[in-house]
KEKE-635374 format. One record per residue (C-alpha): residue in one letter; chain; x, y, z. Coordinates in Angstrom, 2 decimals, always signed. Layout:
# KEKE-635374
+-----+-------+---------+---------+---------+
| res | chain |       X |       Y |       Z |
+-----+-------+---------+---------+---------+
|   a |     A |       X |       Y |       Z |
...
+-----+-------+---------+---------+---------+
END
This chain:
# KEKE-635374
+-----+-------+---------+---------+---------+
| res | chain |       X |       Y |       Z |
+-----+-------+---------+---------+---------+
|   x |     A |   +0.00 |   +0.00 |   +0.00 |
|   x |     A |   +2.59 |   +2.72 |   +1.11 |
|   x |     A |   +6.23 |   +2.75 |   -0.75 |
|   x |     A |   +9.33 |   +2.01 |   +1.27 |
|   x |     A |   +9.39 |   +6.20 |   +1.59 |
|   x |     A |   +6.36 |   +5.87 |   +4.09 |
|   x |     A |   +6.48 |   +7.63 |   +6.45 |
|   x |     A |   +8.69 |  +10.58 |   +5.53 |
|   x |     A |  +12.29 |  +11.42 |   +6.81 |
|   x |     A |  +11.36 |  +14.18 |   +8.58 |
|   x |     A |  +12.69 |  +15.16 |  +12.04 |
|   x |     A |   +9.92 |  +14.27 |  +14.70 |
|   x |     A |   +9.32 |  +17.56 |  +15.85 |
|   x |     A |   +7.44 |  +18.32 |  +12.60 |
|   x |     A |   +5.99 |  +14.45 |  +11.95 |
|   x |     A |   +4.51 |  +15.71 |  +15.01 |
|   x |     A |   +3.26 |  +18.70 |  +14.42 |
|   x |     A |   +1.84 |  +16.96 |  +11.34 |
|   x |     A |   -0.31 |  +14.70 |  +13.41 |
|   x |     A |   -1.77 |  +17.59 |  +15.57 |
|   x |     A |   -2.75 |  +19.24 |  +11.91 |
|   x |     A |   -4.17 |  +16.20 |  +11.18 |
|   x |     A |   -5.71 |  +16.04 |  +14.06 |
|   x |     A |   -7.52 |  +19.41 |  +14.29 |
|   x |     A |   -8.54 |  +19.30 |  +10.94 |
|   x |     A |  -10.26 |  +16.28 |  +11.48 |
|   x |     A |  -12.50 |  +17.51 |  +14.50 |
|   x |     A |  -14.32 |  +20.40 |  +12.48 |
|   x |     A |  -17.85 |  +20.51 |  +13.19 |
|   x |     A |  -18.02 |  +17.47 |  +14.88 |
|   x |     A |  -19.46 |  +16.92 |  +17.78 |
|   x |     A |  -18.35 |  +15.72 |  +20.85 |
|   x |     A |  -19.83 |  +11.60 |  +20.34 |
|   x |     A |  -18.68 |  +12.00 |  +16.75 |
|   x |     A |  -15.04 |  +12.92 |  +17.97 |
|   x |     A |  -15.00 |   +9.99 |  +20.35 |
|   x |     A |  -16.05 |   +7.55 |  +17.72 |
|   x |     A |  -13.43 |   +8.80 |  +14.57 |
|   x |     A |  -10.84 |   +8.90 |  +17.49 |
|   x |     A |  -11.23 |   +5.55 |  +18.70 |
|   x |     A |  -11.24 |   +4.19 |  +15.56 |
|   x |     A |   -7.94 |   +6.22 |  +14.61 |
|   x |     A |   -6.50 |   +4.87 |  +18.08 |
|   x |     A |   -7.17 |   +1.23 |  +16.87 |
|   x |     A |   -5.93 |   +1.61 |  +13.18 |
|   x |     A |   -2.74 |   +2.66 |  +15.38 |
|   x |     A |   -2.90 |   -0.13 |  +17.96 |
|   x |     A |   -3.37 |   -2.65 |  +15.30 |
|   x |     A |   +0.10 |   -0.81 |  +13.35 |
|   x |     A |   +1.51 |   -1.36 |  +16.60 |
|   x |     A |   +0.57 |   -5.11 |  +17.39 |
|   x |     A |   +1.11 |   -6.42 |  +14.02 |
|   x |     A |   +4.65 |   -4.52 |  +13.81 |
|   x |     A |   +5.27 |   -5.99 |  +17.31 |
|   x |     A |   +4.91 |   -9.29 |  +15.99 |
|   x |     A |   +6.67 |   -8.95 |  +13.20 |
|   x |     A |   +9.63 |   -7.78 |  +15.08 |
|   x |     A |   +9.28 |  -10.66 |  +17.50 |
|   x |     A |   +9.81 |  -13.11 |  +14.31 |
|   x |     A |  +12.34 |  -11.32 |  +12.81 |
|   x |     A |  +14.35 |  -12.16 |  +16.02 |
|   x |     A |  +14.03 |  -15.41 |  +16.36 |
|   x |     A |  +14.81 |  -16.10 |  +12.59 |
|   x |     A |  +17.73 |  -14.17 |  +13.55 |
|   x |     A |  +18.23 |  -16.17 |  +16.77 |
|   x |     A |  +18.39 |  -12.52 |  +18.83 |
|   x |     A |  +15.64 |  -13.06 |  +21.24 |
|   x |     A |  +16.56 |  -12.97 |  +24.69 |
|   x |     A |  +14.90 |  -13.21 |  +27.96 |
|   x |     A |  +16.63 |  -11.47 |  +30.47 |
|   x |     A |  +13.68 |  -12.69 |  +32.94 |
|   x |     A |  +14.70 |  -16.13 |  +32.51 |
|   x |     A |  +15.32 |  -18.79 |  +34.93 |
|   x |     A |  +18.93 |  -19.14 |  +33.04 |
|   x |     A |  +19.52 |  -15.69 |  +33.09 |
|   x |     A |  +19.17 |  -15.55 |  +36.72 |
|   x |     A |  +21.27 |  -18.11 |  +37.61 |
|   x |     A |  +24.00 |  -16.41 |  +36.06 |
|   x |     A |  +24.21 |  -18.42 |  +32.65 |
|   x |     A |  +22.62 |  -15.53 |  +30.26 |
|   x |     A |  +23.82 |  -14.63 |  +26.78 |
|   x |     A |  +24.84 |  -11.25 |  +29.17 |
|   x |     A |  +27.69 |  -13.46 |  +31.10 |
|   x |     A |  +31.03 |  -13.87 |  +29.75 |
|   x |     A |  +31.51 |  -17.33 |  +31.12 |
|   x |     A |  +35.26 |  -17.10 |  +32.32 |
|   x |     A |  +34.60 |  -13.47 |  +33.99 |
|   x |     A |  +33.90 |  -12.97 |  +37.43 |
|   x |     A |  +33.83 |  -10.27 |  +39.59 |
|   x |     A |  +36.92 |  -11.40 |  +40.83 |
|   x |     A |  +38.69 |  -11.76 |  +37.36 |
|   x |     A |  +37.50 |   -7.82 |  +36.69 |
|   x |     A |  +39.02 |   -6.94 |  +39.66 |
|   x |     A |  +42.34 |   -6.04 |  +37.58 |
|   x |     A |  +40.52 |   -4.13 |  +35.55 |
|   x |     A |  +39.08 |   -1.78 |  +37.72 |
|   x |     A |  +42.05 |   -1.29 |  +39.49 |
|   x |     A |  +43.77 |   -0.51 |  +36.28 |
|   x |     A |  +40.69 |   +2.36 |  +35.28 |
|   x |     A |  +41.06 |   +3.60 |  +39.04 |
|   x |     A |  +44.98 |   +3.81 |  +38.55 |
|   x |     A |  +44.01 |   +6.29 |  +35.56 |
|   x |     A |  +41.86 |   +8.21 |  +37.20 |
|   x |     A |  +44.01 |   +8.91 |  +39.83 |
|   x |     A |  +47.15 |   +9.60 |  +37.91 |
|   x |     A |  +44.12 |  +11.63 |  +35.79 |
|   x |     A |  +43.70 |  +13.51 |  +38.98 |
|   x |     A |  +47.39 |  +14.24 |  +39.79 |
|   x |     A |  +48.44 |  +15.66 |  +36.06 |
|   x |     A |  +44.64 |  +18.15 |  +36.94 |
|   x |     A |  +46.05 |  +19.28 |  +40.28 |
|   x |     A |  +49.76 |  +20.27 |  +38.78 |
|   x |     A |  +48.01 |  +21.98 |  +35.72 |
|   x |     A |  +46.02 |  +24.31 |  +38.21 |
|   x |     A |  +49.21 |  +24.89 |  +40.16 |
+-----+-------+---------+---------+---------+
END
């Protein structure tokens, strides 16, 4: 139905400023049941974009293999896609130390600058 311009590439200031043109051109002389019923049935065209792009997007990743639960049972227990499996607290340890040997040196080269 719509080319793969649809909906513009405008910055979403104005896309919105378009929908409140829309919007008040729409109401006109209606009155206030006939505003309820033409907006309800705009809010549904839009929750019915919304679901059926939300499903959509749900497939597309798990074709891709990209959907992940961080709720999980598996997750929880500390065996998520999010864990690195050979990292532990204790094996980042260096690596803080090293980032709060920079800052401090960071620190030092700030205080002789001022002075």
């Amino acid at each position: 139905m719509f080319d793969s311009n649809f909906p513009p590439n405008i910055d979403p200031q104005s896309f919105s400023l378009l929908a409140i043109a829309v919007g008040a051109a729409v109401v006109g002389d209606l009155n206030a049941n006939e505003q309820n019923s033409v907006g309800n049935w705009l809010e549904l065209v839009g929750q019915y974009i919304l679901t059926h792009a939300a499903h959509q997007q749900l497939i597309e990743s798990r074709i891709e293999n990209f959907n992940i639960n961080i709720n999980s049972q598996k997750s929880k227990s500390g065996n998520g896609p999010f864990v690195n499996g050979d990292k532990s607290n204790q094996t980042q340890r260096a690596e803080v130390d090293y980032l709060l040997d920079v800052l401090a040196k960071m620190q030092e080269e700030l205080k002789n600058y001022k002075n």
